[in-house]
C-alpha positions in Angstrom: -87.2 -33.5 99.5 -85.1 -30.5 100.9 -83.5 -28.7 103.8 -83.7 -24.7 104.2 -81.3 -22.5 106.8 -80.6 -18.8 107.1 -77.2 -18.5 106.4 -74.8 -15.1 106.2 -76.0 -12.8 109.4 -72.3 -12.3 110.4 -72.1 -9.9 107.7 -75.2 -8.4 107.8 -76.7 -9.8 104.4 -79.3 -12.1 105.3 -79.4 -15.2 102.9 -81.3 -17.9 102.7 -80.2 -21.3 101.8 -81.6 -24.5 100.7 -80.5 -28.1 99.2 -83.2 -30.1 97.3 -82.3 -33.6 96.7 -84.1 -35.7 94.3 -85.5 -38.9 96.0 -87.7 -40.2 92.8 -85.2 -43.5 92.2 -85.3 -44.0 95.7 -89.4 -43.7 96.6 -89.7 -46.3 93.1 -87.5 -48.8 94.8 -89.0 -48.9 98.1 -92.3 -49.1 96.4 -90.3 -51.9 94.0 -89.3 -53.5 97.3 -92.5 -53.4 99.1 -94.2 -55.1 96.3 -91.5 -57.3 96.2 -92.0 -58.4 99.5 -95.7 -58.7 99.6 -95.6 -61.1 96.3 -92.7 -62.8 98.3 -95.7 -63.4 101.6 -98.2 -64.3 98.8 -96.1 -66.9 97.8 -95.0 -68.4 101.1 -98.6 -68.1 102.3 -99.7 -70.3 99.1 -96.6 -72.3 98.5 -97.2 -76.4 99.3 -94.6 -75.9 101.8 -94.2 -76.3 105.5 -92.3 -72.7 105.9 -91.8 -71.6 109.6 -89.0 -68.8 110.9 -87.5 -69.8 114.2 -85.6 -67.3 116.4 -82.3 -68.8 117.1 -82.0 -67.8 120.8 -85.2 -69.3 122.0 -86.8 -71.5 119.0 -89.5 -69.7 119.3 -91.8 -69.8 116.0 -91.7 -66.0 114.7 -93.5 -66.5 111.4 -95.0 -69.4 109.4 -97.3 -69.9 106.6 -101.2 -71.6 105.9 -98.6 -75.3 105.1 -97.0 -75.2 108.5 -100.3 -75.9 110.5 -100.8 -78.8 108.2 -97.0 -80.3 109.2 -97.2 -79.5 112.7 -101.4 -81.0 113.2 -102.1 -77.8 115.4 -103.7 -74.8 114.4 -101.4 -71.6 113.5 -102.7 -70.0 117.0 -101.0 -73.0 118.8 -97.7 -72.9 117.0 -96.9 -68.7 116.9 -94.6 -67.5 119.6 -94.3 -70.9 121.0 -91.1 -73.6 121.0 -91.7 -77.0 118.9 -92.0 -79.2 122.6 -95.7 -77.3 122.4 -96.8 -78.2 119.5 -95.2 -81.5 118.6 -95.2 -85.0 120.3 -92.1 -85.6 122.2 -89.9 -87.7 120.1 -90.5 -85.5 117.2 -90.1 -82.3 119.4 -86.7 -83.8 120.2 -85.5 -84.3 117.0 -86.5 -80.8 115.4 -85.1 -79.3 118.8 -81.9 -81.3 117.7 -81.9 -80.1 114.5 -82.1 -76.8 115.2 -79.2 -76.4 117.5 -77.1 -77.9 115.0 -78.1 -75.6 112.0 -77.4 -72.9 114.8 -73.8 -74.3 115.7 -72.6 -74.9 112.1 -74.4 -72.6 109.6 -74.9 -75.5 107.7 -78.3 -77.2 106.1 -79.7 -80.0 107.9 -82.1 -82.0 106.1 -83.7 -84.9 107.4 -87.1 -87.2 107.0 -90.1 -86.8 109.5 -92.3 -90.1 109.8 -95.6 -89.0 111.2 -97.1 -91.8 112.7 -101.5 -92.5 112.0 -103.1 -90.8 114.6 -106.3 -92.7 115.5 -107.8 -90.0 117.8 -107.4 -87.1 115.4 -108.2 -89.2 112.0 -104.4 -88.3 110.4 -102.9 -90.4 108.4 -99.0 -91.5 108.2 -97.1 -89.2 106.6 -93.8 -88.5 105.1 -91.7 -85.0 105.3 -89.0 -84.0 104.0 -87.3 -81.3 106.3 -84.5 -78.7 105.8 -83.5 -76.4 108.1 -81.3 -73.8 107.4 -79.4 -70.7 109.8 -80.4 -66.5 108.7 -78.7 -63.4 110.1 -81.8 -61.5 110.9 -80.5 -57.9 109.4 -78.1 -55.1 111.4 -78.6 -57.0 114.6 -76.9 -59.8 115.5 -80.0 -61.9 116.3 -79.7 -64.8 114.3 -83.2 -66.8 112.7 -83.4 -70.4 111.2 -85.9 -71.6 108.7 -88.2 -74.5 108.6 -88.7 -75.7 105.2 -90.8 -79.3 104.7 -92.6 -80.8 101.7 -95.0 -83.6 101.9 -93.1 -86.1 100.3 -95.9 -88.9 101.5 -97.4 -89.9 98.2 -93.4 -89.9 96.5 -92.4 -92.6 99.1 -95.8 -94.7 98.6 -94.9 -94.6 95.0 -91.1 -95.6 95.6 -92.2 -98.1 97.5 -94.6 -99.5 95.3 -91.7 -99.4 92.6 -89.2 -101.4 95.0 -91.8 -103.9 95.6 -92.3 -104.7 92.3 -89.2 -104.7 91.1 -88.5 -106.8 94.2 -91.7 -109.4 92.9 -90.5 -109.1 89.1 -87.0 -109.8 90.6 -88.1 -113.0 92.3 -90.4 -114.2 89.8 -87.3 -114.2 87.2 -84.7 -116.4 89.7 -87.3 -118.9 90.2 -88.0 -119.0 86.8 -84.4 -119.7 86.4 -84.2 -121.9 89.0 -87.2 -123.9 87.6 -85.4 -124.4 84.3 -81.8 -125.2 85.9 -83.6 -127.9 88.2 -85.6 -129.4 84.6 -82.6 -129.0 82.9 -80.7 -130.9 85.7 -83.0 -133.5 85.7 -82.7 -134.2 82.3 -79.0 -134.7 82.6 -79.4 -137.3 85.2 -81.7 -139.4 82.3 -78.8 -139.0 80.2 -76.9 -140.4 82.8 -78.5 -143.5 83.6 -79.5 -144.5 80.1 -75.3 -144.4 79.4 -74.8 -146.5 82.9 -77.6 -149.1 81.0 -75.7 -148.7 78.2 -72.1 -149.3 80.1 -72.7 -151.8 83.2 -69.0 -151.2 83.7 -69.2 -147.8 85.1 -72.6 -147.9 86.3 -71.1 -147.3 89.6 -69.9 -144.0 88.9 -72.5 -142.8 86.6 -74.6 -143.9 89.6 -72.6 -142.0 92.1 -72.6 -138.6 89.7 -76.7 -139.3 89.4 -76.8 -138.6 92.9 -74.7 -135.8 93.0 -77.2 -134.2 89.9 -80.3 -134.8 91.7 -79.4 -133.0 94.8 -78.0 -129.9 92.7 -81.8 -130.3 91.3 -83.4 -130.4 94.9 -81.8 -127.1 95.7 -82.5 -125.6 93.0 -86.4 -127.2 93.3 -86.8 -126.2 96.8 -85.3 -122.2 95.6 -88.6 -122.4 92.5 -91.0 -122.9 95.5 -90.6 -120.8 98.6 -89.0 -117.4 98.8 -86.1 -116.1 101.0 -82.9 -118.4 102.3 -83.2 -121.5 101.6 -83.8 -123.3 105.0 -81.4 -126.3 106.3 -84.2 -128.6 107.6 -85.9 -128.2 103.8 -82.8 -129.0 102.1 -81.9 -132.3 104.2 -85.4 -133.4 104.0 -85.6 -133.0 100.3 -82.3 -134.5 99.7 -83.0 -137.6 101.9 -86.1 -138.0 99.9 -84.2 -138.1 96.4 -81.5 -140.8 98.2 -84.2 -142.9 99.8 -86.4 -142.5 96.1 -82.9 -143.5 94.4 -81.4 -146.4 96.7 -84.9 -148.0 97.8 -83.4 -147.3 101.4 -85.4 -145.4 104.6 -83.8 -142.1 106.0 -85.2 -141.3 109.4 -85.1 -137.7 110.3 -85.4 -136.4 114.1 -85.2 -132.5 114.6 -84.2 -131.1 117.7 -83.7 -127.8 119.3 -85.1 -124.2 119.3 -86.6 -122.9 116.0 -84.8 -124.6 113.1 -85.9 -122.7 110.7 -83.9 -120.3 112.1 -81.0 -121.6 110.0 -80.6 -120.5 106.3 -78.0 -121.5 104.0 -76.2 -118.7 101.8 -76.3 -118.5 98.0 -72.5 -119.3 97.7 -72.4 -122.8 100.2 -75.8 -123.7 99.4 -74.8 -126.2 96.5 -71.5 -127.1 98.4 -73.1 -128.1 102.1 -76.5 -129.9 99.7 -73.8 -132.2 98.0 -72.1 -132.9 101.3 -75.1 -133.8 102.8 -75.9 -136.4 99.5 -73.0 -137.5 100.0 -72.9 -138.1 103.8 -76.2 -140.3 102.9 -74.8 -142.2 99.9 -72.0 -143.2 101.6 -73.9 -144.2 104.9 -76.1 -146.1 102.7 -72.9 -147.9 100.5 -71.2 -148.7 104.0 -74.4 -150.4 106.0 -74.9 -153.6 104.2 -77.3 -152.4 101.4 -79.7 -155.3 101.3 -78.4 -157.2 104.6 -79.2 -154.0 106.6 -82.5 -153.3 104.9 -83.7 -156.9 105.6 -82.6 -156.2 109.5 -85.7 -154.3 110.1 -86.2 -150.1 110.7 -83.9 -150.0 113.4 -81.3 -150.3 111.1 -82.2 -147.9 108.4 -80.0 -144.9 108.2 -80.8 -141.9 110.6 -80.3 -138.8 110.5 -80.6 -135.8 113.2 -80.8 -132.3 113.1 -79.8 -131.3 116.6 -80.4 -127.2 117.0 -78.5 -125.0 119.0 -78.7 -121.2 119.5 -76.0 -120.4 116.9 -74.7 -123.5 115.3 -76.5 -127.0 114.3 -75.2 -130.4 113.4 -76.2 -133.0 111.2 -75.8 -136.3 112.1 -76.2 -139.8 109.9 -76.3 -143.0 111.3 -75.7 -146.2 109.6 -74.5 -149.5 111.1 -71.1 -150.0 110.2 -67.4 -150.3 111.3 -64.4 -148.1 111.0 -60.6 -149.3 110.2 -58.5 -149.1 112.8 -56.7 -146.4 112.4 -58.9 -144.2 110.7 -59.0 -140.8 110.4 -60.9 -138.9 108.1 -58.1 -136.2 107.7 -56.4 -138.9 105.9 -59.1 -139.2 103.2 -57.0 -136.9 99.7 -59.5 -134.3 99.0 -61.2 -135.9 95.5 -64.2 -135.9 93.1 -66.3 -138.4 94.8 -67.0 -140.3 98.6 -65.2 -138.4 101.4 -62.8 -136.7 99.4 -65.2 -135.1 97.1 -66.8 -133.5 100.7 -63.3 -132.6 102.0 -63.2 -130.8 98.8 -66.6 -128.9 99.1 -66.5 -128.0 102.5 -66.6 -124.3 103.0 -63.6 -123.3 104.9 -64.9 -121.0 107.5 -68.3 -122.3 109.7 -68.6 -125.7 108.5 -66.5 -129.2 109.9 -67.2 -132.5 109.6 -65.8 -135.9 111.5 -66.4 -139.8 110.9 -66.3 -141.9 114.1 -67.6 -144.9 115.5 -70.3 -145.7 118.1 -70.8 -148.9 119.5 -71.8 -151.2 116.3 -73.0 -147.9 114.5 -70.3 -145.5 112.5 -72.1 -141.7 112.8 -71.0 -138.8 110.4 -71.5 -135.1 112.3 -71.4 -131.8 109.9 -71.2 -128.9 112.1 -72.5 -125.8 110.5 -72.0 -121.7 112.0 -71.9 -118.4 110.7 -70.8 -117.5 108.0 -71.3 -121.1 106.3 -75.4 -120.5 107.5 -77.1 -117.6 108.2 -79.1 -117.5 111.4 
């Protein structure tokens, strides 16, 4: 390419002048460039990706590929030239709107997951996209552009999801297995038990007494092989009142009141602790009534027990005719390994008290149980 001037009429000698420069390099790397670009559309155009370029000012689509149509459900026709609030519902509109100011304001990414909701009228299934959205300077011009980038990441999460769900079912199959073989094992201590207390009359008592405490260990265990999720208070009392009743030949009346009770869970750490208390609150309600006297008396004097349900706490009652010293209190009870002290001792600290008074001719034991001792 080249320039010619006439140049030297002041003196009379007419020349001409002329500069040639060689543009060769530079016609090769426009052409380098075009081609560049073109490949560059080919591949947005065919790439599995949502790709859209937003102006900044107005968020206005100024280009977007074949994939975009596919993330927005509109045709490209609707979406060109046009803000997201005309081409998306109006929560999602919202949120890309959102998310576009804020890749405008800080020049950072901003990446985020679109739930597409089923549409029934249209046939379009839920979906999953994973969006990015990042600010461009435009070129010489100050006008600033973000990009849209989003992948289908529908089929991924299915398969996540089917991943966690069966590590979750693997998961749960292996604790009750272990629960199973704790309660079998458990039960097989308690034989050991009371073939030694037939063996040794003299401390059948307290082999007896440590039987009880075994079997109720089992029950919560039992009641974990057989349902999943918490482990429900009402469950747990009635199983353990059927292992006292099945041990001491003795009925345990149950009345449940209140909204929902199996609202009430208990949690892994005071499940063990608040099942023994409750064995105990029933052995010793049974050891303090009169055994055989009170059993001959008729139902009315069986021990009862009641589950009275409140909207964040509940309390356990048992019932047993009876009479209290005097001057009892049961903060005077040492904290021990069996009867009242052995529940002093297993009493979580925080959510859970308990208190021994007497009612007319009856003596009635109330645990009081809250957050975080149960879970609601």
């Amino acid at each position: 390419m080249g320039n010619a001037v006439v140049t030297g009429r002041d003196s009379g000698a007419g020349q001409l002048t002329f500069a040639l420069l060689d543009i060769e390099r530079r016609r090769e790397a426009e052409a380098q460039i075009a081609q560049a670009r073109a490949s560059l559309q080919r591949i947005i155009e065919t790439a599995p990706l949502a790709i859209a370029l937003f102006d900044a000012s107005n968020q206005q689509v100024l280009q977007l590929n074949q994939a975009m149509t596919g993330f927005a459900r509109r045709p490209a026709s609707e979406i060109l030239s046009r803000p997201p609030a005309l081409w998306l519902t109006g929560p999602e509109a919202a949120a890309l709107n959102a998310d576009l100011h804020h890749a405008m304001a800080t020049h950072e990414m901003v990446r985020r997951e679109l739930q597409r909701e089923a549409d029934p009228d249209t046939g379009d299934a839920a979906e999953v996209w994973d969006m990015r959205i990042v600010s461009l300077q435009a070129g010489n011009d100050d006008e600033e552009q973000l990009l849209l980038v989003a992948s289908d990441v529908t089929e991924q999460r299915a398969a996540d999801e089917a991943r966690l769900v069966a590590a979750i079912s693997q998961r749960e199959m292996l604790i009750k297995e272990v629960h199973h073989r704790i309660k079998n094992n458990l039960q097989g201590v308690a034989g050991l038990l009371q073939q030694n207390a037939q063996r040794h009359p003299e401390a059948a008592a307290a082999i007896a007494e440590a039987v009880g405490h075994v079997h109720a260990i089992a029950q919560v265990h039992g009641l974990q092989v057989g349902m999943t999720g918490p482990l429900r208070v009402q469950k747990v009392i009635e199983a353990i009142a059927t292992s006292v009743q099945r041990m001491f030949g003795r009925t345990i009346s149950l009345e449940v009141s209140g909204p929902s009770p199996q609202r009430f869970a208990l949690t892994e750490a005071d499940s063990i602790p608040i099942a023994l208390t409750i064995n105990e609150l029933f052995t010793n309600a049974i050891k303090h009534s009169g055994g055989g006297e009170a059993a001959a008396l008729g139902p009315g004097h069986d021990i009862r027990c009641s589950l009275e349900v409140g909207q964040n706490d509940l309390c356990i009652s048992v019932r047993n005719r009876g009479r209290l010293a005097p001057d009892f209190h049961i903060s005077q009870i040492p904290s021990g390994i069996s009867g009242l002290g052995l529940v002093r001792a297993l009493l979580p600290r925080k959510g859970a008290a308990i208190s021994l008074e007497a009612d007319g001719d009856d003596v009635v034991a109330r645990l009081r149980l809250s957050p975080p001792a149960v879970a609601v």
